[in-house]
N, C-alpha and C positions, 0 to 999 in steps of 0.2 A: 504493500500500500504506500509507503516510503518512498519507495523507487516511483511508483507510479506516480505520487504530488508533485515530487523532483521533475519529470520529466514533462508533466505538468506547465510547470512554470516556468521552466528552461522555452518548452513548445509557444508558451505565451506572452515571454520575454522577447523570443525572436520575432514571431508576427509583430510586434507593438515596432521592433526597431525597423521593419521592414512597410509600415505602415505608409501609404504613399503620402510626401508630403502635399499635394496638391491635388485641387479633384478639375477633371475637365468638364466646362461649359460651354466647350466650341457649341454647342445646341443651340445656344441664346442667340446666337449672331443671326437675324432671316437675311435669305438671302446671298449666302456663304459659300459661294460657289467658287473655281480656281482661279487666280488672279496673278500677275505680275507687281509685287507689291515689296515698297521700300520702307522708305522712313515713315513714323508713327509721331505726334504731336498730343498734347491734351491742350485745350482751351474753350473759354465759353463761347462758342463761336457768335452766337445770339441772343447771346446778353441775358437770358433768362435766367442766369444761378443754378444750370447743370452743365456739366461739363461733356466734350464731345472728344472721341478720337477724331483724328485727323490721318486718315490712312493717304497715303501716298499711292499712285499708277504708275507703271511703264509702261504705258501705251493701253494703257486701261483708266479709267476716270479715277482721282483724285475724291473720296469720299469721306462724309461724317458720321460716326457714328455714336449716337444717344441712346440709355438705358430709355423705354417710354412703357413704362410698366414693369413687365420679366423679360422682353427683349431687348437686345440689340440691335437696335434698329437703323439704317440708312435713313437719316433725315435729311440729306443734302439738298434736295427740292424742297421739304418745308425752308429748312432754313434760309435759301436762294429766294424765299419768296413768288415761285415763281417768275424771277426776273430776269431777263434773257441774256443776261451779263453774269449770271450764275454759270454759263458756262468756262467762263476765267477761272471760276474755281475749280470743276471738274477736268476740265483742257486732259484729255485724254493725247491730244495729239502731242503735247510738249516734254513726253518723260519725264514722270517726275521721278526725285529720288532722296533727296531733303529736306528737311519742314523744319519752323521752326516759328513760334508765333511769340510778340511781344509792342506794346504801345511806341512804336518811333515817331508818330507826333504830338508826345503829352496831349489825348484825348480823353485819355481814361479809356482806353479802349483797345486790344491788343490789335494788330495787324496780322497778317500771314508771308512767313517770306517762301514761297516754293523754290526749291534748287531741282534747275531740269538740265538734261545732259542728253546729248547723243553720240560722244567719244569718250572714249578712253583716257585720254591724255589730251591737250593743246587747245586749240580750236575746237569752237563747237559752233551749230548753228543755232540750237534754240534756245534762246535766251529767257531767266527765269523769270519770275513773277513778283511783285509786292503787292499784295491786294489790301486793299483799305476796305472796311464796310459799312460805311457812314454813311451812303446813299445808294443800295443795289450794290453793286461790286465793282470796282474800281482795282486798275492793276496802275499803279503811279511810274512805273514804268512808260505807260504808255503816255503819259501827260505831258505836255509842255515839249520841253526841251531835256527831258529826263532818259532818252532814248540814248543820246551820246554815253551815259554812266552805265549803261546795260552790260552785263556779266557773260564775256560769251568766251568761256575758256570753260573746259572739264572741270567739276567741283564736286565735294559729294558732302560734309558735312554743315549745318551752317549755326551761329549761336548768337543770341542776344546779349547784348554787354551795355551795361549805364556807366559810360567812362568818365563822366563828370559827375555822378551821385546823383543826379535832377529827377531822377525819374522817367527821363525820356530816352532810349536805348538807341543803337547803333546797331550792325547786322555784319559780323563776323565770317564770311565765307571762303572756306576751306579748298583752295582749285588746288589740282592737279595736272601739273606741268605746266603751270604759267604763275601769277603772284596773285598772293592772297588780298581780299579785298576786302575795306571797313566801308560798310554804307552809312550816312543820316541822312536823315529829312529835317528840310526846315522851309518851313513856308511855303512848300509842295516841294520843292526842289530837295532832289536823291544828288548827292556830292559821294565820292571816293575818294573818302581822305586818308586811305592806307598808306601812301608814299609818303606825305605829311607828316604822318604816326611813326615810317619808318618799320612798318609791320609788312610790306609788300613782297615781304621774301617770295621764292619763287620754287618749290617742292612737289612732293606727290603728297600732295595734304588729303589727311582720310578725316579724324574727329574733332570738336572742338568743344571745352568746357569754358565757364566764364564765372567767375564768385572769390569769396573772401580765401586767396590759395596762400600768401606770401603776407598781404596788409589789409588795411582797411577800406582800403578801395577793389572796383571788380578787374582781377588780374585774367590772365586769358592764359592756358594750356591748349594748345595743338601738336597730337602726334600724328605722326609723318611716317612716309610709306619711303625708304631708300634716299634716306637722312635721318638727321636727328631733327627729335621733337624741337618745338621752342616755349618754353615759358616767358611772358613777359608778364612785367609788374608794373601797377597801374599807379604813378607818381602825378597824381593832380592833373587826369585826364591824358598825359603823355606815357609811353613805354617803352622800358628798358628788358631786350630779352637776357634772361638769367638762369639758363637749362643746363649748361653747362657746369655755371659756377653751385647750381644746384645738384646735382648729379642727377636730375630724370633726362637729359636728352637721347641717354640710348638708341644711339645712333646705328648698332648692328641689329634694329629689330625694326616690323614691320608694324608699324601702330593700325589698331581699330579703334575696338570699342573702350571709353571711356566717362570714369564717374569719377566726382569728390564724393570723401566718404572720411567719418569719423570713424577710425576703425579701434583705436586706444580708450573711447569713450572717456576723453579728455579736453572734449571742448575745440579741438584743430580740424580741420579739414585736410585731408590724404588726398590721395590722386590716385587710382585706378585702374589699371589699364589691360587691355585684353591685347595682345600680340599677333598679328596673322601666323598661325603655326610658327611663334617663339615662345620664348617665354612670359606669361603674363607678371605684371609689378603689383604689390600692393604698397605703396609709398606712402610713409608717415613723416609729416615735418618732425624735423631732430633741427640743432641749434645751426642754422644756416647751410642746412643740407635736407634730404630726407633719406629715411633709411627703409630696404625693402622689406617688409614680412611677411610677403610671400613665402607659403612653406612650398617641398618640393612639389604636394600635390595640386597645390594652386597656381603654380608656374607651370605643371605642364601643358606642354603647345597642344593647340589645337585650331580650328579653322573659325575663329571667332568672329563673332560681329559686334553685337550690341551688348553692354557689358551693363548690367543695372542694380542699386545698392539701395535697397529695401527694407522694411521689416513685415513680411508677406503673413505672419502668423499670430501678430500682434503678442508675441510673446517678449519684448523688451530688447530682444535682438537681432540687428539686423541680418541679412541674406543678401550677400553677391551671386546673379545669376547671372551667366555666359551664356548666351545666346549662338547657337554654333551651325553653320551650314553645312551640311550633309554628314553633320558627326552627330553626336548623342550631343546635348545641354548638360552645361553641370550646375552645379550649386553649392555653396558654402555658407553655413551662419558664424557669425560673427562675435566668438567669444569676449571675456574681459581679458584685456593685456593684449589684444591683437591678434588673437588666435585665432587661426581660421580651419573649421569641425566643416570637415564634405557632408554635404545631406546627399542622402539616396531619393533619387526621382525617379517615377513611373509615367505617373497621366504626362510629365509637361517634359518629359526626356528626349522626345520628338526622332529619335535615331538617322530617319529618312527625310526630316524634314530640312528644308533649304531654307533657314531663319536667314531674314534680310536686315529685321528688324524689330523693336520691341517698346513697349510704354506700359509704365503703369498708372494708374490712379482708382479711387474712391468711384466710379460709375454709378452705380445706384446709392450710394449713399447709408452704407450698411456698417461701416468704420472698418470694412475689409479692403485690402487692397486688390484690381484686379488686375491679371497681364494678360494683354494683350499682344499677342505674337505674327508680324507680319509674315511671307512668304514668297518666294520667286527667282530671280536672276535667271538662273538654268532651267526652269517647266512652272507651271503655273500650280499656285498649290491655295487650299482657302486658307483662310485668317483662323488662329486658335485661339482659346480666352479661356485664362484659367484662375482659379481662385486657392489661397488655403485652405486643406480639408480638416476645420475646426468648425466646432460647435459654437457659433457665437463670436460676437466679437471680441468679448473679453474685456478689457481696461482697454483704453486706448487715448490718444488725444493728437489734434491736429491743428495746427496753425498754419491760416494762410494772411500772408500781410500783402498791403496791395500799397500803393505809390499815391503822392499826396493828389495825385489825381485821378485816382481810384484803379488803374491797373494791376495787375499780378506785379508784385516788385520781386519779380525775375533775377535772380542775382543776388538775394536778401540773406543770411545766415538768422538760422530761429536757433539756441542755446538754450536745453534744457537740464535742468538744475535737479535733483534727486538725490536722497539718502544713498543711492550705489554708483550714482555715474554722473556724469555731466558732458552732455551729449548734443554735437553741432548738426544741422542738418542745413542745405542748400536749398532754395527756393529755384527751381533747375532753368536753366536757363540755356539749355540745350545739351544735347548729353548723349551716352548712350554709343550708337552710330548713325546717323545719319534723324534721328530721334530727339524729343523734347519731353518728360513726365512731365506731373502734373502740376504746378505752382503751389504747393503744399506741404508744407513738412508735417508728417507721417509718423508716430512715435506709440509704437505700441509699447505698456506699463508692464513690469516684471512682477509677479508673484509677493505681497509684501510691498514693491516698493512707494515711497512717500516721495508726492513732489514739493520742491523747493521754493520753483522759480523758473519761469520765462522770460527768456531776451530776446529781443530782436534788434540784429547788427544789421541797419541798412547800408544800402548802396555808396554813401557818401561818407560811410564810416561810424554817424551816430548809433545811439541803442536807447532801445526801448522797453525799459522793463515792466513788466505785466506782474496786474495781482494775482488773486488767487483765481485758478483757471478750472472750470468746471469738465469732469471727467468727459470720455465718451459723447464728445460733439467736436464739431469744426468752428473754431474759432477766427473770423473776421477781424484784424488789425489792419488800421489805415492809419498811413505817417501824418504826422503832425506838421504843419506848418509845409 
């Protein structure tokens, strides 16, 4: 009978550790049929206070998708109004492959930047988009005399940056084989002021992150495909690159997918990175360097894409998930001290699948995270959507801060304060591969733990400290003055 409980619990022990961490909801999606599909975006696209994927085509329409009950629905026509300049949005014909939304004319109101491509490298013909939606859809591109600053070089990833703290953002874009480009707007007119900035280096640019990495202002990481990466740090709106004198430029690896990520739950922001078949980095600032903690099993190579640093289970610790084309996904949670524990996946392990691309966020509004997983390059495959397979949402709490003129403040650091940890999160402002999450920091509560204290480190450097912050809801912070 002895022997029999033993093996018992041995039998019961194993199933629990072999318990799949994720349950699939590709079902929810109508409509999910195979598609050519890159980068993924979260944003309100219409203003209603739910939030929408923003799936990207290649040579397939550019759509959105909204929770509208238990589905996943294609709203793209509701949202377009019916208005025949909605098809700017969908533009099936201009490849899409980058997305990346944020407010660049202080509207209080985010924009969409589409990054399209039809080569490889150098030259390209179709040039991307910026769509405005303040009256029908508007591509400001096409305005005026805004036609001369069009993007017609290979690019693939692009990121929102507020390089003056204002609130009003700039547009980061990542080319390949020609120099990388900083777009604003001001007064309708789109300027490239990347030579200016001294950012125009000229690479096989693949990702690009943007937030609190080096100081108080939004610094900018780009890794690079056959060079080194560049770090630059954002000195009162001008930039000095510093990858080297840091040691992430890792210039014998092929950069993808890329996140900041507090991984020491210390308050700093890390760096990320997913390698094409090298070695992946887990980078933690150390005293004017950072140091990698990658163990061997997180470093090895595999055929990555979109690289995304979560806490999918609202268990208090987060999970870095690699995104991988034609290989298996993997996954790691993210212990105390920087430890990184492999989770075993099933539903969302994908073996066969061609990940192109990846986002998460809150969709129905249930305090669970969902992901969503784009599909393509080499055959057409549907969108997958998967959630954590726990009961409930448990503890949790969210903060999303928005800019003193009501936008996502894209680039924002939220600091959470707790009896175990103290704990930075990014307000993402592009990320991932070719990808944008959702404008939110995400912070699921540990068993026991008591919180402290909320900050918020904007854009320009100030913080904002928050009282006492009620569990289990999403919490709206707008900058003062």
């Amino acid at each position: 009978m002895k022997q029999i409980l033993t093996l018992l619990a041995v039998s019961m022990a194993a199933s629990a550790a072999c318990a799949d961490f994720f349950v699939d909801d590709s079902h929810l999606i109508e409509g999910n049929g195979p598609r050519l599909s890159y980068g993924v975006a979260v944003t309100d696209l219409d203003g209603n206070n739910v939030p929408e994927f923003i799936v990207t085509g290649f040579g397939y329409p550019n759509i959105a998708l909204e929770f509208t009950g238990t589905r996943l629905s294609d709203v793209t026509s509701d949202v377009m109004s019916g208005n025949l300049t909605g098809v700017l949005f969908s533009d099936a014909e201009r490849k899409t492959i980058g997305v990346s939304a944020c407010d660049v004319d202080g509207d209080g109101r985010e924009e969409i930047y589409f990054l399209n491509t039809d080569s490889y490298s150098g030259e390209k013909l179709l040039a991307d988009r910026l769509l405005d939606f303040d009256s029908g859809v508007t591509d400001l591109f096409e305005q005026g005399d805004n036609w001369v600053s069009l993007n017609l070089t290979a690019g693939r990833s692009v990121a929102c940056v507020d390089r003056e703290g204002d609130g009003t953002y700039g547009i980061y874009v990542s080319n390949y084989g020609g120099p990388s480009r900083f777009y604003e707007v001001s007064g309708g007119e789109i300027e490239d002021i990347s030579t200016k900035l001294g950012i125009d280096r000229t690479t096989g640019g693949r990702a690009v992150v943007s937030g609190h990495i080096l100081g108080s202002r939004n610094d900018i990481f780009a890794a690079n495909e056959q060079g080194p990466s560049f770090l630059y740090q954002n000195f009162d709106g001008r930039f000095v690159e510093r990858a080297v004198e840091y040691g992430v430029d890792d210039a014998r690896q092929n950069g993808r997918g890329t996140a900041l990520a507090d991984i020491l739950y210390d308050g700093r922001l890390g760096i990320i990175i997913g390698n094409w078949n090298g070695y992946h980095r887990a980078y933690v600032p150390a005293r004017h360097s950072f140091l990698d903690y990658a163990t061997e099993a997180f470093r090895e190579p595999s055929l990555v894409r979109t690289v995304i640093s979560a806490d999918f289970d609202n268990d208090g610790f987060d999970e870095i998930f690699f995104n991988n084309i034609g290989q298996p996904n993997r996954m790691f949670r993210v212990r105390d001290g920087g430890v990184l524990e492999p989770v075993a996946l099933s539903a969302a392990l994908e073996a066969n699948g061609l990940g192109t691309g990846a986002a998460v966020a809150d969709m129905d509004g249930d305090g669970v995270l969902d992901l969503l997983v784009a599909h393509g390059e080499s055959a057409p495959q549907p969108l997958s959507l998967f959630r954590a397979a726990i009961d409930g949402p448990g503890r949790y709490l969210r903060i999303a801060p928005l800019t003193g003129q009501g936008a996502p403040a894209r680039g924002a650091t939220v600091i959470l304060e707790t009896d175990m940890r103290v704990h930075a999160k990014t307000i993402d402002a592009g990320s991932g591969y070719l990808c944008q999450m959702e404008p939110v920091a995400h912070y699921g509560l540990r068993d026991g733990e008591t919180v402290k204290s909320v900050k918020v480190r904007w854009t320009d450097g100030t913080e904002t400290g928050l009282g006492e912050m009620a569990e289990n809801k999403t919490h709206i912070i707008r900058k003062d003055g």
